[in-house]
Biopython code that builds the backbone (N, CA, C, O; Angstrom):
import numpy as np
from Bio.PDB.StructureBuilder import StructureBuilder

atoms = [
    (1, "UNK", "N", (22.563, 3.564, -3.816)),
    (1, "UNK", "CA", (21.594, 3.507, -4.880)),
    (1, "UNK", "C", (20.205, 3.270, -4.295)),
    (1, "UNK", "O", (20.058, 2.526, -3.325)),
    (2, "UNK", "N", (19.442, 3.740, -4.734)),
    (2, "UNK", "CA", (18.071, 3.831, -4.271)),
    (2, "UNK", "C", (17.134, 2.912, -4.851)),
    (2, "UNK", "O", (16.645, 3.090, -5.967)),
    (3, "UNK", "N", (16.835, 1.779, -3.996)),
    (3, "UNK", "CA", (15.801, 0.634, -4.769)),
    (3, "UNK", "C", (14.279, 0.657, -4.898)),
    (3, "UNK", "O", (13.627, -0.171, -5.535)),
    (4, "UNK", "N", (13.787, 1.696, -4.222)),
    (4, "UNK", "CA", (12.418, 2.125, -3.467)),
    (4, "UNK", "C", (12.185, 2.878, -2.950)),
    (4, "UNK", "O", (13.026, 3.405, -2.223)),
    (5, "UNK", "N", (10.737, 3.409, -3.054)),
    (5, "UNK", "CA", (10.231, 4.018, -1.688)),
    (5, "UNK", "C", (8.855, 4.039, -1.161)),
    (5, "UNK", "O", (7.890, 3.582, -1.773)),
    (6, "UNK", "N", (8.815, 4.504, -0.179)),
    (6, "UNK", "CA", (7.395, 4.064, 0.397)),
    (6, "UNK", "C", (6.842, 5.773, 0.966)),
    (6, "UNK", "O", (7.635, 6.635, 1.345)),
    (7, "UNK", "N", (5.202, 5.969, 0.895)),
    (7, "UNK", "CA", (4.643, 7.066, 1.469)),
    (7, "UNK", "C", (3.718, 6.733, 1.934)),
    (7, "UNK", "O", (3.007, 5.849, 1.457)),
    (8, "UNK", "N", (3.527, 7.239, 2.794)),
    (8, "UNK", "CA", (2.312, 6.820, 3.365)),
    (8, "UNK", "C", (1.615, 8.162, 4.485)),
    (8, "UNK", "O", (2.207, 9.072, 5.066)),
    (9, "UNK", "N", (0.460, 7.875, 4.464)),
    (9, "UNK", "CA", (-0.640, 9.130, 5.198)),
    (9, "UNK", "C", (-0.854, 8.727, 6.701)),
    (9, "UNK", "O", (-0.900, 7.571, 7.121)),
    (10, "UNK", "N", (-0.937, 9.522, 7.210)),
    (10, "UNK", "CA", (-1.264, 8.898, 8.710)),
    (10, "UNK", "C", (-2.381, 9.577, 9.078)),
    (10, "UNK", "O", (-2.355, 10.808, 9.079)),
    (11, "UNK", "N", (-3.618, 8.822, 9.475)),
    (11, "UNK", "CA", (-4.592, 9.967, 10.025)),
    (11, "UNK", "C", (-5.196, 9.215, 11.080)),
    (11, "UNK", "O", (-4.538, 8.308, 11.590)),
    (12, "UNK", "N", (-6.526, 9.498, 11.541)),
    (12, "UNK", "CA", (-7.032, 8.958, 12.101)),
    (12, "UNK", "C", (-8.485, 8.793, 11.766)),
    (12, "UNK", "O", (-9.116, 9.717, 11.253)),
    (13, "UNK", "N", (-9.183, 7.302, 12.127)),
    (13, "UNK", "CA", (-10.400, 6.478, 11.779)),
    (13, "UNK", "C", (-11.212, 7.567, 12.160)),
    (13, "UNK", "O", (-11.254, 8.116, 13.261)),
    (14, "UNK", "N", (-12.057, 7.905, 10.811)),
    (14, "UNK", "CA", (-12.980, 8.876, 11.760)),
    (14, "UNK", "C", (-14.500, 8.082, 12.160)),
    (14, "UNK", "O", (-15.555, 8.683, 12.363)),
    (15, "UNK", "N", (-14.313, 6.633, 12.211)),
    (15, "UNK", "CA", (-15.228, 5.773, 13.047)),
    (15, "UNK", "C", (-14.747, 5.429, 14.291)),
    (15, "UNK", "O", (-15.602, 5.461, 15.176)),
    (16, "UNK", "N", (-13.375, 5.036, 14.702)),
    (16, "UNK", "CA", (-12.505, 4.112, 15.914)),
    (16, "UNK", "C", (-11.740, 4.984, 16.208)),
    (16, "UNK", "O", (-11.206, 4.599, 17.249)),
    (17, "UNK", "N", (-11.034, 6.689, 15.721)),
    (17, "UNK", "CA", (-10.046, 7.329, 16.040)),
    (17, "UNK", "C", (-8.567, 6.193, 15.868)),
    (17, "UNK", "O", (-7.448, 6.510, 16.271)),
    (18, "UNK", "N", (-8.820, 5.162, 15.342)),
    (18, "UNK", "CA", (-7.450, 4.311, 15.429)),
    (18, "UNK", "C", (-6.499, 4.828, 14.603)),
    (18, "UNK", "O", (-6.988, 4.961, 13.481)),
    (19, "UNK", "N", (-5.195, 5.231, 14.654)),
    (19, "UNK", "CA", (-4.486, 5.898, 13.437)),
    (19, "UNK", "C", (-3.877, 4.780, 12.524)),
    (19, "UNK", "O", (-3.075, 3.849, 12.609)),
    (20, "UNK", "N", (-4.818, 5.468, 11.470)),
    (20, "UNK", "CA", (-4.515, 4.588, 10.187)),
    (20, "UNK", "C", (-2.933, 5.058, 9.539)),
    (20, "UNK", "O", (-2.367, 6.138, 9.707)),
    (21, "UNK", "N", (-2.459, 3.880, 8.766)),
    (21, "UNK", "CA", (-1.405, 4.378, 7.684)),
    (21, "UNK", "C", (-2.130, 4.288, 6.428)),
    (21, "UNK", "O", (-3.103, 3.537, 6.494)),
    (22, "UNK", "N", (-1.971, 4.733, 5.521)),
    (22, "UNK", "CA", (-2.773, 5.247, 3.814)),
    (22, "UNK", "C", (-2.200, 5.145, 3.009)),
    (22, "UNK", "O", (-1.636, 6.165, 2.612)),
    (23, "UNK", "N", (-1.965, 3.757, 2.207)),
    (23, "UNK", "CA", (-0.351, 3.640, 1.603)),
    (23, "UNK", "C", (-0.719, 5.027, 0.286)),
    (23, "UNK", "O", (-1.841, 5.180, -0.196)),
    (24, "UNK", "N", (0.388, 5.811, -0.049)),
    (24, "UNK", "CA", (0.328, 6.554, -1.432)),
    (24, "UNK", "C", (1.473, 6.039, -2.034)),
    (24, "UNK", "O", (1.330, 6.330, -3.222)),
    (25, "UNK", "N", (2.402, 5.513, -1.922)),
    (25, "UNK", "CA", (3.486, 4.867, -2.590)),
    (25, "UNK", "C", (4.142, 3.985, -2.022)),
    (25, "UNK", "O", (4.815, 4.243, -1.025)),
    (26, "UNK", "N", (4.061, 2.658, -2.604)),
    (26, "UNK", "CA", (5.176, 1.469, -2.475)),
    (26, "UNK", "C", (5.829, 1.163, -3.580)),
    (26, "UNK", "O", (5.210, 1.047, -4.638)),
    (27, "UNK", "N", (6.855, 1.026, -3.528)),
    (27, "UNK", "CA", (7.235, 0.679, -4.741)),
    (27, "UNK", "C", (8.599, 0.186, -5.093)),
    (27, "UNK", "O", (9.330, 1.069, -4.644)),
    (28, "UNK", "N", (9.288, -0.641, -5.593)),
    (28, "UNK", "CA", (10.750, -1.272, -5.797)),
    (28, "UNK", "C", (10.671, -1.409, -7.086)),
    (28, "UNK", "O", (9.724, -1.428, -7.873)),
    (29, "UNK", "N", (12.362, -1.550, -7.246)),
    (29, "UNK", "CA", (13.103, -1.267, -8.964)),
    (29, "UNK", "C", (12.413, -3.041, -9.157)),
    (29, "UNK", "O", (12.310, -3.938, -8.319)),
    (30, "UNK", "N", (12.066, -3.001, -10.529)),
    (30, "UNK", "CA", (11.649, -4.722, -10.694)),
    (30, "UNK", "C", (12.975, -5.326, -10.298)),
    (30, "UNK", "O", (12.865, -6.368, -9.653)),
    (31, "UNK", "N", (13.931, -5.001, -10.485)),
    (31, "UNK", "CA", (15.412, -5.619, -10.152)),
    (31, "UNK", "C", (15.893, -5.784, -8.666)),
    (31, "UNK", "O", (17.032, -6.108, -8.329)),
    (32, "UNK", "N", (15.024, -5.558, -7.979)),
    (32, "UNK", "CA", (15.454, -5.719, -6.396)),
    (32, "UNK", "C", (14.357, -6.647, -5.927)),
    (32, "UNK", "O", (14.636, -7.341, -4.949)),
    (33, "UNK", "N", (13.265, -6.763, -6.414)),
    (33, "UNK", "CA", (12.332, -7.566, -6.025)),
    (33, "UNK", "C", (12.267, -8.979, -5.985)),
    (33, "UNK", "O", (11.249, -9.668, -5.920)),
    (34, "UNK", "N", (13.832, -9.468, -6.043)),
    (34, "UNK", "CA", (14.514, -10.586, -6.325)),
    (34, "UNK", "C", (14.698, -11.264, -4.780)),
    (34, "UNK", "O", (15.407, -10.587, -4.034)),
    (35, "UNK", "N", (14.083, -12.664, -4.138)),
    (35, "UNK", "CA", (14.785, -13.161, -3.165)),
    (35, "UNK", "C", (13.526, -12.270, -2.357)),
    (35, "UNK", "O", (12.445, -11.871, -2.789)),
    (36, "UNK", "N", (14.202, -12.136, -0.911)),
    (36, "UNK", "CA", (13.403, -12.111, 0.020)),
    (36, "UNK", "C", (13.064, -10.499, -0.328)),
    (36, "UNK", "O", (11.875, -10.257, -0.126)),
    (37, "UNK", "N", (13.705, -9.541, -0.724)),
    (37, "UNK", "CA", (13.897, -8.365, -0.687)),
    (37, "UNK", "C", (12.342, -7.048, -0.454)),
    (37, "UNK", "O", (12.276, -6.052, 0.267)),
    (38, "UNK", "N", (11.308, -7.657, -1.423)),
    (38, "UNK", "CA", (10.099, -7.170, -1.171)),
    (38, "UNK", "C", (9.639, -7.711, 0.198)),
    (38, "UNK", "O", (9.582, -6.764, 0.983)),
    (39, "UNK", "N", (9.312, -8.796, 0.744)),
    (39, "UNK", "CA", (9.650, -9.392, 1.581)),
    (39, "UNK", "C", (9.866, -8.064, 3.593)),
    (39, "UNK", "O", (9.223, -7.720, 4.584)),
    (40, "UNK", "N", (11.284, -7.901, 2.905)),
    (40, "UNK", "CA", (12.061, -7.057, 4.049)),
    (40, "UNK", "C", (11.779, -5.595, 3.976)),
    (40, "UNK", "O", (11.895, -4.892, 4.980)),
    (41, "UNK", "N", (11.444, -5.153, 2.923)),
    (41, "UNK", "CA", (10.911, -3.890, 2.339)),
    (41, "UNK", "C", (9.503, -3.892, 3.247)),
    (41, "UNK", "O", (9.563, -3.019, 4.113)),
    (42, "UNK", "N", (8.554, -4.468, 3.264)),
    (42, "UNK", "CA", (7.277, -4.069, 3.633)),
    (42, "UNK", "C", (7.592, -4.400, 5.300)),
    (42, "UNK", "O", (6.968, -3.671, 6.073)),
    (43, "UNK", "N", (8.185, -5.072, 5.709)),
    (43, "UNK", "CA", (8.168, -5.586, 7.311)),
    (43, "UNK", "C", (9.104, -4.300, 7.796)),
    (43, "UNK", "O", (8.944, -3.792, 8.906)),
    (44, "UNK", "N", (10.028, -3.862, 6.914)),
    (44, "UNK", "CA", (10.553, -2.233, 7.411)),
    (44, "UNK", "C", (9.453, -1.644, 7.906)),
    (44, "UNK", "O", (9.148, -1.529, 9.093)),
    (45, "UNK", "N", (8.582, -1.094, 6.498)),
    (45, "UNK", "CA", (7.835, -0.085, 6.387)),
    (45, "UNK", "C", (6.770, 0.034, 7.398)),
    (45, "UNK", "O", (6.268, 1.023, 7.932)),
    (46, "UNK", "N", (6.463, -1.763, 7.577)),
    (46, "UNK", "CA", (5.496, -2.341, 8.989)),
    (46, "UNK", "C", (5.580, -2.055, 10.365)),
    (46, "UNK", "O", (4.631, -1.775, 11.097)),
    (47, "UNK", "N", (7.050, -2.162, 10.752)),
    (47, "UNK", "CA", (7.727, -1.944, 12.145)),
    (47, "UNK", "C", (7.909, -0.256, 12.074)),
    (47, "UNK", "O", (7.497, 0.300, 13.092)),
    (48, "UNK", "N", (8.452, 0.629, 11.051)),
    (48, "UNK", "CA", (8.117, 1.761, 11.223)),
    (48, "UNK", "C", (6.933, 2.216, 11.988)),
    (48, "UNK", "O", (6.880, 2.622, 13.149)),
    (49, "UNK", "N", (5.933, 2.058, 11.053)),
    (49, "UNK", "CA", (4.270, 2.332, 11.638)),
    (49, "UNK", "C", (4.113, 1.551, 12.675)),
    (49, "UNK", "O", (2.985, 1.789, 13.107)),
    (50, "UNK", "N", (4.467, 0.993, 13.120)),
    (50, "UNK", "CA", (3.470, 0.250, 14.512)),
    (50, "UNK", "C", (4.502, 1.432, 15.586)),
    (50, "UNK", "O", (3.977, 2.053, 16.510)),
    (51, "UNK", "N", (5.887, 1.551, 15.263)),
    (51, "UNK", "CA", (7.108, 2.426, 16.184)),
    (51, "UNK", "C", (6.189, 3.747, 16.278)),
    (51, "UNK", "O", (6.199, 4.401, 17.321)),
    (52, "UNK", "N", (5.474, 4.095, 15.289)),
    (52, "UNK", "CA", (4.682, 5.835, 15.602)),
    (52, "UNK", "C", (3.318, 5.592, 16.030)),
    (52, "UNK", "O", (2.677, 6.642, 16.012)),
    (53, "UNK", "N", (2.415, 4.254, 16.535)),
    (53, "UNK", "CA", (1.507, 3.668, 16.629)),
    (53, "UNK", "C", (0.457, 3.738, 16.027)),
    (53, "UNK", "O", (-0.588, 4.008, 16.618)),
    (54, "UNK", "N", (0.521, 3.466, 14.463)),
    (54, "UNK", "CA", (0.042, 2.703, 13.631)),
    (54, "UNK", "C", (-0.869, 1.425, 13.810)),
    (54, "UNK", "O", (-0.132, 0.474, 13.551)),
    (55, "UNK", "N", (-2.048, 0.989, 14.112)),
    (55, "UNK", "CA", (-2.804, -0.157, 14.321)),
    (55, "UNK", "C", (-3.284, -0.350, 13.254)),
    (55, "UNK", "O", (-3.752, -1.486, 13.328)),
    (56, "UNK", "N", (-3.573, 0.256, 11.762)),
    (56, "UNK", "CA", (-4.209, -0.617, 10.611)),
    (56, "UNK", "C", (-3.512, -0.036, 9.533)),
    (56, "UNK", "O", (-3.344, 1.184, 9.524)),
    (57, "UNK", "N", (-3.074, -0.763, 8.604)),
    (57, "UNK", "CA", (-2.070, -0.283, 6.861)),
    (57, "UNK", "C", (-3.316, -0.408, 6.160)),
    (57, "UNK", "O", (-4.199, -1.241, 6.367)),
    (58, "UNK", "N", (-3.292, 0.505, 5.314)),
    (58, "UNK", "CA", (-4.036, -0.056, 3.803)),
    (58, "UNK", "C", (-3.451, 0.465, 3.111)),
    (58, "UNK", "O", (-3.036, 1.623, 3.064)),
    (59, "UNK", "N", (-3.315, -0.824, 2.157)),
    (59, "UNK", "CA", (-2.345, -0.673, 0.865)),
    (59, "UNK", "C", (-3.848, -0.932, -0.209)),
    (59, "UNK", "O", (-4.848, -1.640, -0.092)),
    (60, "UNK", "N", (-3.360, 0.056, -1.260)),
    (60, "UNK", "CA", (-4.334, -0.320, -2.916)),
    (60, "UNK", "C", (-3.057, -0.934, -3.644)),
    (60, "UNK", "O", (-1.895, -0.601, -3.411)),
    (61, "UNK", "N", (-3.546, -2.057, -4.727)),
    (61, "UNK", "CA", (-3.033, -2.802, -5.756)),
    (61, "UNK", "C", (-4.106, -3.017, -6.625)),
    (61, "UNK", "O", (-5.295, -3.247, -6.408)),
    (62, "UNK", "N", (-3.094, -2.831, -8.215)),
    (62, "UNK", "CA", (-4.113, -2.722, -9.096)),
    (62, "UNK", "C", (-3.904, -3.893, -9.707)),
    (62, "UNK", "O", (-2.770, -4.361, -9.801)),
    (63, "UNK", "N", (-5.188, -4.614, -10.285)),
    (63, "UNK", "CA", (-5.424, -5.872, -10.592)),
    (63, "UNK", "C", (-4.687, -6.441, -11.606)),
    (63, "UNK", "O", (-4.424, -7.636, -11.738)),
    (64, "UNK", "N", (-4.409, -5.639, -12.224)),
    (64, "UNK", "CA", (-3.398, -6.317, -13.239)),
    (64, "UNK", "C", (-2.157, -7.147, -13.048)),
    (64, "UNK", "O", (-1.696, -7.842, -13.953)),
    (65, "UNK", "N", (-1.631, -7.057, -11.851)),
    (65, "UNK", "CA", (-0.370, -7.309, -11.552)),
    (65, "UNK", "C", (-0.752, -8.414, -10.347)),
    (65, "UNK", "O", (-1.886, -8.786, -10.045)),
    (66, "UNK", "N", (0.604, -8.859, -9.705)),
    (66, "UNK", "CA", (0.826, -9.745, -8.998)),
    (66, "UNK", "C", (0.616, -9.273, -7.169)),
    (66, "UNK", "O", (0.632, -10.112, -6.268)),
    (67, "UNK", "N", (0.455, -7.968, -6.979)),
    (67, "UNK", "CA", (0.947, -7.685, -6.055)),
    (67, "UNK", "C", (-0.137, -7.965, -4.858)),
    (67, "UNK", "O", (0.209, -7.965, -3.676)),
    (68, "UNK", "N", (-1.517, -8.209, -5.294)),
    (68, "UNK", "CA", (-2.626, -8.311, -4.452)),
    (68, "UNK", "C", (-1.918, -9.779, -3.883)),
    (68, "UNK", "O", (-1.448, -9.649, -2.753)),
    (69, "UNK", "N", (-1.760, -11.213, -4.507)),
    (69, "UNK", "CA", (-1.267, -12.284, -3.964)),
    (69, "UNK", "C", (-0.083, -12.381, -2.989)),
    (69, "UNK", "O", (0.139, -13.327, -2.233)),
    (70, "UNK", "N", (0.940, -10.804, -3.178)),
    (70, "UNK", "CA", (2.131, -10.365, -2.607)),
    (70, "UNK", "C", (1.464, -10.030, -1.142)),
    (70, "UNK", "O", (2.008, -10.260, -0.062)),
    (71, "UNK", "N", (0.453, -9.566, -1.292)),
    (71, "UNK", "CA", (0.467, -9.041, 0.418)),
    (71, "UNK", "C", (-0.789, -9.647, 0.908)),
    (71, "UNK", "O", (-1.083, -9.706, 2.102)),
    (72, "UNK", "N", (-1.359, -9.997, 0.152)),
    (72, "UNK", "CA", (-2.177, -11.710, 1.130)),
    (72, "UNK", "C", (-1.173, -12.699, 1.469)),
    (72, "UNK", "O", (-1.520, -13.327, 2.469)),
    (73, "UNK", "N", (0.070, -13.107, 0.947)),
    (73, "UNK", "CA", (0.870, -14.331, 1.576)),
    (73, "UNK", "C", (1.348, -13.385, 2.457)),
    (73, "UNK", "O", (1.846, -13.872, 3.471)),
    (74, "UNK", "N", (1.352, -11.609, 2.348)),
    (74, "UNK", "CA", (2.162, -11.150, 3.839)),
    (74, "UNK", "C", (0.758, -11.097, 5.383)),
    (74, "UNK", "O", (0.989, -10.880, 6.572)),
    (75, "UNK", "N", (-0.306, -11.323, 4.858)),
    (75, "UNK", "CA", (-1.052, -11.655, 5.632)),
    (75, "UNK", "C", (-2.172, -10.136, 5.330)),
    (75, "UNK", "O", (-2.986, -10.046, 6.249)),
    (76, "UNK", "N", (-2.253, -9.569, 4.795)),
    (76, "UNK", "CA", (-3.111, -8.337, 4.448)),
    (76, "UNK", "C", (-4.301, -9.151, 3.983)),
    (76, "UNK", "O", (-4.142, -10.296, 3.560)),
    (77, "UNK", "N", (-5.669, -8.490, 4.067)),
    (77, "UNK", "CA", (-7.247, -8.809, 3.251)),
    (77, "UNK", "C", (-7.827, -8.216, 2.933)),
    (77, "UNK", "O", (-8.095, -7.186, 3.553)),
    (78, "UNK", "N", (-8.340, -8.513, 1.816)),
    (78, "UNK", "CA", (-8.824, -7.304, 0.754)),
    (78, "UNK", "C", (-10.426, -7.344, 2.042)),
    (78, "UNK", "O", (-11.058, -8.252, 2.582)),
    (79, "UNK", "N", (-10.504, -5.847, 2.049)),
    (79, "UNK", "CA", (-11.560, -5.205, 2.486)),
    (79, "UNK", "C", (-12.703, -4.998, 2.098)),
    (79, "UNK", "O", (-13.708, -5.347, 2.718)),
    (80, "UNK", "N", (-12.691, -4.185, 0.624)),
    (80, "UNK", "CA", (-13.265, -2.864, 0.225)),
    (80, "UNK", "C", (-12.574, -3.682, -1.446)),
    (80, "UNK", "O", (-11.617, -4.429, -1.648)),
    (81, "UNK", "N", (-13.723, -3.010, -2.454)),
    (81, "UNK", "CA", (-13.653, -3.080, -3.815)),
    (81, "UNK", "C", (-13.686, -1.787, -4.295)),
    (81, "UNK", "O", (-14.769, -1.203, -4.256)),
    (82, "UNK", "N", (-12.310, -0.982, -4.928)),
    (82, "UNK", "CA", (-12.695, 0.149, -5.408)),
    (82, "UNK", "C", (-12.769, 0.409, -6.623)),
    (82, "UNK", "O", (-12.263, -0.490, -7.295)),
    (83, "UNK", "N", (-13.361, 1.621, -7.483)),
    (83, "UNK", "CA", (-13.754, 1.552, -8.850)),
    (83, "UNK", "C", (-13.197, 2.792, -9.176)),
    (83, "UNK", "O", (-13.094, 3.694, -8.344)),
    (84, "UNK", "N", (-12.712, 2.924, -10.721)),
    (84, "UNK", "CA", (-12.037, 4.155, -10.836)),
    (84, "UNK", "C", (-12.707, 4.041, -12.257)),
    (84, "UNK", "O", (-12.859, 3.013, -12.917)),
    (85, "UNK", "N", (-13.180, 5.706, -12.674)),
    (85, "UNK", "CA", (-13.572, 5.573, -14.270)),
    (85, "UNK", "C", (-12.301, 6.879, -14.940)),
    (85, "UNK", "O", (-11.752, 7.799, -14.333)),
    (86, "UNK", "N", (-12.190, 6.474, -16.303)),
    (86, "UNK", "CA", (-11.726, 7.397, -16.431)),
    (86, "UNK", "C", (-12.091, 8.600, -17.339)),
    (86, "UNK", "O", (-12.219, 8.473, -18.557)),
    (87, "UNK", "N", (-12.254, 9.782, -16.676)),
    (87, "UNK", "CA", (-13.152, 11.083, -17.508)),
    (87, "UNK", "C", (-12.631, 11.514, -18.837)),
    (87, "UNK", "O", (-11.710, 12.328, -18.911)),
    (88, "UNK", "N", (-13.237, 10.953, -19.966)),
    (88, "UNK", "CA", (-12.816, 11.989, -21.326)),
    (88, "UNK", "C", (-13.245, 13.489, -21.506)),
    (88, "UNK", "O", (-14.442, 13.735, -21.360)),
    (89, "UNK", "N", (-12.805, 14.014, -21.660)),
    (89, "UNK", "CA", (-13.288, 15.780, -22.421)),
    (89, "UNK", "C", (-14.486, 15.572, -22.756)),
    (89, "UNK", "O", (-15.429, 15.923, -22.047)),
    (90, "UNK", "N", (-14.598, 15.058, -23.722)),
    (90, "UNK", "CA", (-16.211, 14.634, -24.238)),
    (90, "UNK", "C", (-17.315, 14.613, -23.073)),
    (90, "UNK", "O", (-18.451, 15.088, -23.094)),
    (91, "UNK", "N", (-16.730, 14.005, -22.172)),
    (91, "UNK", "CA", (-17.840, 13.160, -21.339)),
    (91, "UNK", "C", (-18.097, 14.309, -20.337)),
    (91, "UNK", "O", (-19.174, 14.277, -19.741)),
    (92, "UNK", "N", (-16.992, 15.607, -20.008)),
    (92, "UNK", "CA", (-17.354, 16.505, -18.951)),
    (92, "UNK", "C", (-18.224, 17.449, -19.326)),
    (92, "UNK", "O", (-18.667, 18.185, -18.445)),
    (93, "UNK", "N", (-18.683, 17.646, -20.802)),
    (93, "UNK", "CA", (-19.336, 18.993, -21.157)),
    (93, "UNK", "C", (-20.384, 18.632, -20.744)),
    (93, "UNK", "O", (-21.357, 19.386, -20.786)),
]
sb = StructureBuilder()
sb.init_structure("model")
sb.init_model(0)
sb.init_chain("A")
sb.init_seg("    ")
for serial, (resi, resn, name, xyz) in enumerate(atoms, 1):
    if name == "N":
        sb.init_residue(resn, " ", resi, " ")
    sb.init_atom(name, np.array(xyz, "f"), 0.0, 1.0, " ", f" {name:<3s}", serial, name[0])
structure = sb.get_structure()
């Protein structure tokens, strides 16, 4: 059974050439996120990327939820503040 999955971009810094990971999907069933399990999920996904040499993750979390406090206790720091609007029909003519 499938509890998650993770995607992620790999490119490189086009300031440092360092190859970044770009999270586009993390994600677990709310029902597995029980116990250490998120936890072991991201330190997978961690040791993956550093195994293809990976030196910086960035993950986005949206404010509503818990998950920004989830990966500051995993040791992550918010960087960067991003802003998203959203376009009505109205508003493109």
């Amino acid at each position: 059974m499938l509890l998650g999955n993770c995607a992620m971009y790999l490119d490189r810094s086009a300031h440092t050439q360092t190859l970044i990971a770009t999270e586009d999907t993390l994600y677990l069933l709310p029902e597995a996120r029980k116990g250490r399990t998120a936890m072991r999920f991201v330190a997978y996904v961690e040791n993956a990327l550093k195994q293809i040499g990976a030196k910086e993750i960035c993950i986005t979390v949206k404010m509503v939820n818990k998950a920004g406090k989830f990966f500051q206790f995993l040791g992550y720091r918010q960087v960067e503040t991003g802003f998203t609007k959203i376009l009505e029909d109205s508003e493109c003519r």
